[in-house]
Each structure stands twice: as C-alpha cells, then as structure tokens.
C-alpha positions as CSV (number, residue, x, y, z in Angstrom):
1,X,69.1,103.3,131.8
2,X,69.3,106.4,129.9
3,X,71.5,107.9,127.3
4,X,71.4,104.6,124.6
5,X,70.6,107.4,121.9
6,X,73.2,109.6,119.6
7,X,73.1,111.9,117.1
8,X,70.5,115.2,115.8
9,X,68.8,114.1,112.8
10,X,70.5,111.3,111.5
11,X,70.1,109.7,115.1
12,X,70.6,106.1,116.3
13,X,68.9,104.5,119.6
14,X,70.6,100.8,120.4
15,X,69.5,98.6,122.6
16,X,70.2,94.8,124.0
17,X,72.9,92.8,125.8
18,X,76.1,90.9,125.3
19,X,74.9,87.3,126.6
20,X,71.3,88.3,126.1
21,X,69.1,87.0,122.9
22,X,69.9,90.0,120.0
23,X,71.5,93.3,119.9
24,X,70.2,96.0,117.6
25,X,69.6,99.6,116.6
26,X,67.1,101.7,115.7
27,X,68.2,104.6,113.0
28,X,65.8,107.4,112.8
29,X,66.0,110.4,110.6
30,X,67.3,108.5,107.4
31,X,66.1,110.4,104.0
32,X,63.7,108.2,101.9
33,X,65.2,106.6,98.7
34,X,68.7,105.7,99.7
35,X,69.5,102.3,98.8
36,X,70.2,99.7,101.3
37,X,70.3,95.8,102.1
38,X,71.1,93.4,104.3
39,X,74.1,92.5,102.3
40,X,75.4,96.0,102.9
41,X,75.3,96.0,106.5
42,X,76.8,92.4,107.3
43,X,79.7,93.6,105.0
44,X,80.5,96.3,107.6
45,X,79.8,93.6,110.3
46,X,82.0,91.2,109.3
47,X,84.7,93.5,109.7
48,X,84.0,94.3,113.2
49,X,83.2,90.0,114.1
50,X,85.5,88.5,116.6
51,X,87.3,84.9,115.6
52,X,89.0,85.7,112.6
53,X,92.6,85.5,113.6
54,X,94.6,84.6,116.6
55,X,94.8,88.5,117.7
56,X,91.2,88.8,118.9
57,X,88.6,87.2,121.1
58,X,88.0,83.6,119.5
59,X,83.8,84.2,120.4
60,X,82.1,83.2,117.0
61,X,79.4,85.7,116.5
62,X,78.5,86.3,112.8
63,X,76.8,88.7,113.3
64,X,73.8,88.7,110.2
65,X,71.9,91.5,110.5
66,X,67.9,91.3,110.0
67,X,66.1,94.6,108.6
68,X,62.7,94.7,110.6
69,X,61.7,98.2,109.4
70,X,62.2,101.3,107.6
71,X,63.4,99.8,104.1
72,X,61.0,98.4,101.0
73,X,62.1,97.0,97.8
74,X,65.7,97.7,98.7
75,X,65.2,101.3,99.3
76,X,64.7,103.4,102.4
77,X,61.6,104.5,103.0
78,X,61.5,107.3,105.8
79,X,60.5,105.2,108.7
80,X,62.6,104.6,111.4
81,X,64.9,101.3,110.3
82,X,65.4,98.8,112.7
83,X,68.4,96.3,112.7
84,X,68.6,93.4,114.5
85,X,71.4,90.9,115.6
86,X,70.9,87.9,117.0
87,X,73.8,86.5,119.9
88,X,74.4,83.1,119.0
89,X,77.8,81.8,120.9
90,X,77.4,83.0,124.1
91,X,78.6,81.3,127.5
92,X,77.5,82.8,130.5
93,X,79.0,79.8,132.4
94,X,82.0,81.6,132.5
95,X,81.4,84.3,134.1
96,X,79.4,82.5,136.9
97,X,82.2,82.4,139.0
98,X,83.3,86.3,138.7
99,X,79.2,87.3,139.8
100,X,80.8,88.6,142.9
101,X,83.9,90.2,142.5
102,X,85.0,93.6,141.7
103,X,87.0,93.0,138.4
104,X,90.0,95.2,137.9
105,X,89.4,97.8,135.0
106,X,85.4,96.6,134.5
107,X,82.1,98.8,135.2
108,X,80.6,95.9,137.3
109,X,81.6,98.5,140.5
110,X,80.4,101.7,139.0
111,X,77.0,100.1,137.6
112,X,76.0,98.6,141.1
113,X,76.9,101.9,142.4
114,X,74.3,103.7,140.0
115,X,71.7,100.6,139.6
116,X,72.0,98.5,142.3
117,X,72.4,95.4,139.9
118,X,74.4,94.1,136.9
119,X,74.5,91.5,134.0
120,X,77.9,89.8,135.0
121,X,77.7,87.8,132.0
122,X,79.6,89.2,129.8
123,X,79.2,92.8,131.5
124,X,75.4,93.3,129.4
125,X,75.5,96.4,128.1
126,X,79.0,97.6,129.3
127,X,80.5,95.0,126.4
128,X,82.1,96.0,123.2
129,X,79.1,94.0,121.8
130,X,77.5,96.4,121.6
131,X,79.6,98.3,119.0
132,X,78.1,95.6,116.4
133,X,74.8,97.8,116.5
134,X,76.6,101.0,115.8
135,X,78.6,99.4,112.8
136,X,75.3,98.1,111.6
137,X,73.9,102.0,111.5
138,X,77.3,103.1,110.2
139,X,76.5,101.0,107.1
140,X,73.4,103.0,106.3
141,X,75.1,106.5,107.1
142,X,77.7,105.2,104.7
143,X,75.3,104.8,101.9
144,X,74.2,108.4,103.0
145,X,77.8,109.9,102.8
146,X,78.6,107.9,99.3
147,X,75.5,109.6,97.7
148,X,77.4,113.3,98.6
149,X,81.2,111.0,97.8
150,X,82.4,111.5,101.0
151,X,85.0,108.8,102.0
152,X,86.3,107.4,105.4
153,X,88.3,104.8,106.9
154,X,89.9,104.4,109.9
155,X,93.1,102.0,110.5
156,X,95.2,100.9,113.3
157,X,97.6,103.6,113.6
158,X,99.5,102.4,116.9
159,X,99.8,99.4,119.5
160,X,102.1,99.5,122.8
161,X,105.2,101.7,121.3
162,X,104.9,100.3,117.7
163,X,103.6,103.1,115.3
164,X,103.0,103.0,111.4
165,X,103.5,105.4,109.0
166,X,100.5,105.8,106.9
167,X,100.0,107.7,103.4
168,X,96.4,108.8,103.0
169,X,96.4,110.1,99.8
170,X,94.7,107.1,98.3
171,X,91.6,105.9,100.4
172,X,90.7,103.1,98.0
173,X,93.9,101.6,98.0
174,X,94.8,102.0,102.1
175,X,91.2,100.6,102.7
176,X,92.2,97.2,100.6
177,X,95.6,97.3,102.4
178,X,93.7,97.9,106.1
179,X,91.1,95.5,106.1
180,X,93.6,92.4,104.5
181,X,95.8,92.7,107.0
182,X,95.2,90.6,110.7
183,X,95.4,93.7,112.5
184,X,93.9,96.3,110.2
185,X,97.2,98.3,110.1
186,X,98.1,99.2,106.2
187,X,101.7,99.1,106.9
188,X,103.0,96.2,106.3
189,X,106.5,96.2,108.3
190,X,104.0,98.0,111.4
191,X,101.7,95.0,111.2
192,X,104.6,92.4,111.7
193,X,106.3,94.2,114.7
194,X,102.2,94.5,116.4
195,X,102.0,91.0,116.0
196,X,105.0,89.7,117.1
197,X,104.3,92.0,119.9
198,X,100.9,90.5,120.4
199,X,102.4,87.4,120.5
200,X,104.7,87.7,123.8
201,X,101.8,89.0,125.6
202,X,99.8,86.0,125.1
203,X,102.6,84.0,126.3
204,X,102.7,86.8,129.3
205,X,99.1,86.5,130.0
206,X,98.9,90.7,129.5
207,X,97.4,93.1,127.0
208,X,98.4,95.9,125.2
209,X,96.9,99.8,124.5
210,X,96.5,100.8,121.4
211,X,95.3,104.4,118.5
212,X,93.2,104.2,116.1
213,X,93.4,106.9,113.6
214,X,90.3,108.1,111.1
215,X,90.5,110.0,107.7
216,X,87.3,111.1,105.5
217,X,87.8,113.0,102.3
218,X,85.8,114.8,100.1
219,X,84.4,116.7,103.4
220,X,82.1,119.6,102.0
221,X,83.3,122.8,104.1
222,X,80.7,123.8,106.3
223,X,79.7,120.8,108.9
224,X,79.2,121.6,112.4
225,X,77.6,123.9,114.4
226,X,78.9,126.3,116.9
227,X,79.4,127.1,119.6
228,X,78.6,123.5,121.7
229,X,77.9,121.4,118.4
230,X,81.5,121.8,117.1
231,X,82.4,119.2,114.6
232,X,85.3,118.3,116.6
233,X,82.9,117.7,119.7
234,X,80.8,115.7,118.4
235,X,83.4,113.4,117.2
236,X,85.0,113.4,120.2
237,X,81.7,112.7,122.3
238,X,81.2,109.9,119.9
239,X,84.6,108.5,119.9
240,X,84.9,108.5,124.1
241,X,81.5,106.6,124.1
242,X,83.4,103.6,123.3
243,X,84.3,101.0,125.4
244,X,87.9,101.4,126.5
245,X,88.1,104.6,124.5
246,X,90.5,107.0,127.1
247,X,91.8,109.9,124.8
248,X,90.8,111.9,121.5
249,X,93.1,114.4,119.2
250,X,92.0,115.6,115.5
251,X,94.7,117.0,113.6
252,X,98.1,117.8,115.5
253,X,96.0,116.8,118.8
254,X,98.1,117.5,122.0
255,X,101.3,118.0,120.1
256,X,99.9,121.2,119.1
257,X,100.9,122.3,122.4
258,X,104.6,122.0,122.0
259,X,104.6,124.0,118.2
260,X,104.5,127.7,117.8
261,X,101.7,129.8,116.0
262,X,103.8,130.6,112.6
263,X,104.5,126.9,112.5
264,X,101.1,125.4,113.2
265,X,99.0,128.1,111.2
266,X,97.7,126.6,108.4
267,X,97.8,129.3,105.6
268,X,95.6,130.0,102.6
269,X,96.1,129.3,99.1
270,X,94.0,129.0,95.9
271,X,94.0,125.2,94.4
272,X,92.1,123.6,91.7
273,X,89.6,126.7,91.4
274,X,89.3,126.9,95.3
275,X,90.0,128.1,98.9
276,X,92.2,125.6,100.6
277,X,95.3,125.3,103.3
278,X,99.0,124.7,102.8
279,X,98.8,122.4,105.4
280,X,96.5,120.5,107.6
281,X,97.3,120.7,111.5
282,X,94.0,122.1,112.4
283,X,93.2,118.2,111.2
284,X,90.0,119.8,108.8
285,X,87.9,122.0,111.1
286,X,88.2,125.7,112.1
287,X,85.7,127.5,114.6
288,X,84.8,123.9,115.0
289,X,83.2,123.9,111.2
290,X,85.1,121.6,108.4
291,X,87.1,123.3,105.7
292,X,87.0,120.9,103.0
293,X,90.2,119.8,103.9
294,X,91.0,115.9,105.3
295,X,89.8,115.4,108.5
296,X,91.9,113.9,110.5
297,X,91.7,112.1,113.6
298,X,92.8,110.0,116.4
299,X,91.3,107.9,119.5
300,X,93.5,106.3,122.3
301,X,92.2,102.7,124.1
302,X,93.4,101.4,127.3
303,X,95.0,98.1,127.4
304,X,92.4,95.1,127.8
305,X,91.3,95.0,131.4
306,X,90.6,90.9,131.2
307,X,94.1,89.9,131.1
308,X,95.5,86.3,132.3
309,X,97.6,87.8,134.7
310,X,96.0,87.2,138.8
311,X,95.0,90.1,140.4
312,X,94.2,91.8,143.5
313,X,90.7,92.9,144.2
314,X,87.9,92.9,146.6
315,X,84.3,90.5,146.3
316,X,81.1,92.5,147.2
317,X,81.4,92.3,150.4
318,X,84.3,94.1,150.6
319,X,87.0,91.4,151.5
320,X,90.2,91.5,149.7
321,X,90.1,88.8,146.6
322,X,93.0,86.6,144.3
323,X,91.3,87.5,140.8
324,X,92.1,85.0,137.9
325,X,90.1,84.3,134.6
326,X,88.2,81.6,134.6
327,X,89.9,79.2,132.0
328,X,88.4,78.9,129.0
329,X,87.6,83.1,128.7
330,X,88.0,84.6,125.6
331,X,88.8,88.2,125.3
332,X,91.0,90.3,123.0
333,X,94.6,91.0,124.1
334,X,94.6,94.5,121.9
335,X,90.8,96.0,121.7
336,X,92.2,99.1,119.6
337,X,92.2,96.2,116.7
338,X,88.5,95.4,116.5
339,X,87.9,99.0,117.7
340,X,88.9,99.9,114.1
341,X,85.7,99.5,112.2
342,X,83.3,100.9,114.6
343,X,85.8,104.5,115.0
344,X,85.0,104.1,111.1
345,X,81.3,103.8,112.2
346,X,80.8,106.1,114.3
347,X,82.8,108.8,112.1
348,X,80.5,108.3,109.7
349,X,77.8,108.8,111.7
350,X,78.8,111.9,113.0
351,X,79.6,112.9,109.5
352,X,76.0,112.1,108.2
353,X,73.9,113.4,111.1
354,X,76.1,117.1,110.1
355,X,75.2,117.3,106.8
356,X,71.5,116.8,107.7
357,X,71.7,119.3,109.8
358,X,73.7,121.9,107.9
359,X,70.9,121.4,104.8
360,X,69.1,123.9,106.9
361,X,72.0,126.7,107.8
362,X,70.6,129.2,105.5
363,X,68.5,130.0,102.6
C-alpha cells in the first residue's frame, strides 16, 4: 500500500493498524535542537483518546507514546524520530461476524477492489486510529511552530444544524474554553444544544455530520508555494485525507460564491507599522501564499457510517444482506468531535513543513 507519507521537508510516514499490535509514525526532516518529550506528545494524544465522555466511542486506548529515535537528552537531534503507540483495548471478536459483508459507508468494498483482501477488524488501516500517529507528529511540528510563535487550534464549529459563534481573538483563552468542554465546542450555549442533540440520536440508533473549523495566528506572510503547492492546497490535501473528511473551505469558502467583488475584496491598510487587510475573507492566503493575516479554515465530516440503525446491503458474494451491529460495538455517534485535535494536527503540520521550505525562497 502506497501513499502512507505527507509533507516536503517536515515530512511524516505512519504506519500500523487499528486491531493490530502499535500504531506509529515516523517524522523526518525535523531541525536539530528543538526540545521535545514524551510528555509533550501524550498531552496532544490525550486530547484525541476515545472514552472520555458519553459522546464518543467508549474504546479505552491511552494512547502513551514511546520515542524510539531521533531525540537525546530531551532534544532533537536531526535523525528521523520515531513514535510509537501501542493498541491495548482492542476486540476483534466483534467484528467477526461483519468479515463478509459490504458495510454501508465503510472502505471494506473499495479496498478488496484495489487489494484483494482487508483487515475487517476494525477496518486496519482505514480506521480513525490512525489519526493518533498524526497527532503524535503534530506535537513535535507544534514545538517547531512555538519556536517562530505561531499559534493554532481548531474547535468544533458545527454538528447537524447547530452552529456556534466563535470569537478568535484570544487563542489562549478559546483553547482553555475548547478542550474543557465534552464536545470541544467553546461556546457554551452551542455545546448544550450538540449534546442534547447527541443525545436523541443515541436513543435513535443514528449519527450526526459535523465542521470543524481551524485558526493559527501569528502566520509569517510568505508560506506556500505556487502554482501546485498553494498553501490552501496543501491544507486542503491534508484535511480530505481524513477519515470521513467530505468538504474543505478557508476563509469565506463556498459562500464566496454568492458575494460580489467590492464586497469580498479585502482592502489594504497600514497597522501597527505594517501591510495588512481590512478584512479577512480570503481566510489568510492570496496567490495561494499567506499574508500574515489569520488563517482561517474549515473541514466538513459525514455522519458516522456505524450507526445502530439495520441496514440494507449485500455479503461478498453478492446476495442482498439485513446489516445490524453486532451488540456490544463501540463507535462515535459524531466523528467531527474527536476529529478536532488531529485538524489541529495536521494544520500544524502543514504549517511547519511551509516554513521549512520557504527558508530557502531567496537569498
């Protein structure tokens, strides 16, 4: 299988499956000297863990990573570092019974198209498990993006119909707000309409869609490279490779469509000693390069394809199948809500493997 590799410079390789014994990633191109532990990364993994509240998949993973390579005395070193994670509650027994059927809204059809065979427990390397390894590498191109004080966070921006109003002018404080809340959405009224919302569908047996929106500050003007290395395309390439992922905007995204030049144009002025924009719609790139404005961002997810509900379907032969869960499954009725840390991740990763690269733009 190819394709388990992102990113120039700052560039990332991951590699293991959902039931199997450890996930993990490789990160390659990190600078020498940039401080980094253990402690760091599980931080950004705990986040991202499953079994925290009644709004996500009760599987207890937690997720500790172990640095194998690249770091010494704290610090990295230049070598490529390798992160691993090992599975620990895992029960394939459950899927045992779906080893034959087409599953409504899975990759078990499209992989044994391509390949000819697939992990059925707990869909290998199509599972969301695998985001844990690109969290884990977000935590070291966050060191890397602190050292130059660029800031980012992503938060839970809307579920189903339900959207929040969110004031970015304050990272620090929206971060604290975020990650305290059950379903990492700052706004506090928001959160209690998602979860009552959540609630009915569990009743219902259902799931729900969901946007996650991203902000970094601080965002030197410069980053990206034109014409097929946009800044916006890399993002977007990085934020569809998620599982579930099924739409990407930055700044006034498709509603852009519907507003007229004078009104979307963001103009010029002079502030604090410096070239910036009256307003942000263009979401902090032009030409595909950043500004050194916000930038601003947005990735849709389907609803969760295991749902409760019975389904139709066909097994492998091609005969026409009930589907039903086996009892005891535990999945997420909302994957936009743990998808919130790893669009933070992979922002961030974006973000670091650009300013590598734009270090060597000119003289």
């Amino acid at each position: 299988m190819a394709s388990n590799s992102f990113g120039t410079l700052f560039r990332i390789t991951t590699f293991g499956e959902s039931h199997g014994k450890a996930i993990g990633v490789v990160v390659d191109g990190c600078p020498a000297g940039l401080e980094i532990s253990e402690s760091d990364i599980n931080q950004e993994l705990a986040l991202r863990a499953p079994g925290k509240n009644p709004y996500t998949s009760p599987r207890k993973e937690t997720d500790v990573a172990e640095l194998l390579s690249g770091v010494f005395e704290g610090r990295t070193t230049g070598a490529p570092i390798c992160i691993l994670i090992r599975n620990q509650d895992y029960d394939s027994s459950k899927y045992a019974p779906l080893k034959n059927i087409y599953r409504p809204g899975h990759a078990n059809f499209t992989y044994l198209e391509k390949y000819g065979i697939f992990d059925h427990r707990g869909s290998g390397r199509a599972s969301a498990r695998e985001t844990a390894c690109r969290v884990a590498a977000g935590a070291v191109a966050r060191k890397l993006l602190h050292h130059f004080h660029i800031e980012v966070l992503a938060y839970l921006k809307q579920m189903g119909d339900v959207e929040a109003s969110v004031d970015v002018s304050n990272l620090a404080e929206l971060r604290q707000a975020t990650y305290q809340d059950a379903v990492y959405c700052p706004d506090a009224n928001t959160s209690s309409a998602m979860c009552a919302q959540l609630e009915r569908l569990k009743i219902e047996g259902d799931s729900v869609g969901g946007v996650v929106e991203f902000v970094a500050l601080s965002v030197p003007a410069g980053l990206g490279d034109p014409i097929y290395e946009k800044l916006e395309a890399k993002l977007a390439s990085a934020m569809l490779s998620l599982p579930a992922s099924k739409g990407f905007e930055i700044g006034s995204g498709f509603n852009a469509s519907v507003m007229s030049g004078s009104a979307h144009n963001d103009t010029f002025i002079s502030k604090n000693d410096r070239v910036q924009t009256s307003s942000n719609y263009a979401g902090g790139t032009l030409g595909g390069i950043s500004t050194g404005m916000p930038l601003v961002g947005r990735v849709a997810f389907k609803p969760a394809s295991s749902i409760k509900k019975s389904q139709q379907t066909l097994d492998l032969q091609g005969n026409q199948q009930e589907f039903t869960l086996p009892e005891g499954s535990r999945h997420d009725p909302c994957v936009a809500i743990r998808a919130v840390p790893v669009v933070e991740a992979m922002t961030l990763l974006v973000l670091a493997d650009a300013l590598l690269l734009n270090r060597s733009a000119r003289l």
